[in-house]
C-alpha positions in Angstrom: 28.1 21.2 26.2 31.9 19.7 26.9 30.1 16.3 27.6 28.5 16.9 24.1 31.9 17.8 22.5 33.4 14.6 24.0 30.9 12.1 22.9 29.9 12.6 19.1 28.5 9.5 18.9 25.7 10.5 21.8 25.0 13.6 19.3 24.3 11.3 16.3 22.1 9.0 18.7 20.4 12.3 20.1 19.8 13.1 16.1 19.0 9.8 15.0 16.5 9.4 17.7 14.7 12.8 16.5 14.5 11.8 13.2 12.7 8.4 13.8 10.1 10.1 16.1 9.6 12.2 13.4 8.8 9.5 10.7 6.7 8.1 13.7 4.3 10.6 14.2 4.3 11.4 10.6 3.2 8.0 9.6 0.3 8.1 12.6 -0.8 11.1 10.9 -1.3 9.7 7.5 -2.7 6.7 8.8 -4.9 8.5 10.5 -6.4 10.5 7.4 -6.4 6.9 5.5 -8.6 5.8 7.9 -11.0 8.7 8.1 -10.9 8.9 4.0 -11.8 4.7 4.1 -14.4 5.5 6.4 -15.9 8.5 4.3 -15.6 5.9 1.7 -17.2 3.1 2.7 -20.6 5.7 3.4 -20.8 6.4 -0.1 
């Protein structure tokens, strides 16, 4: 943890990189559903 306290900016980075993967996997998830909902769709 001292190698933590002495580089912040390796914290935000750690954060930042968290976040994004996040958003990432979130999106793949709804694109996923938009294509399965386009796919029911296009049955009907």
């Amino acid at each position: 943890m001292e190698f933590l306290e002495q580089h912040p900016l390796y914290v935000v980075a750690i954060i930042g990189s968290v976040v994004w993967l996040g958003i990432f996997f979130f999106m793949l998830g709804i694109e996923r559903r938009v294509k399965k909902l386009e796919r029911t769709k296009a049955r009907l």
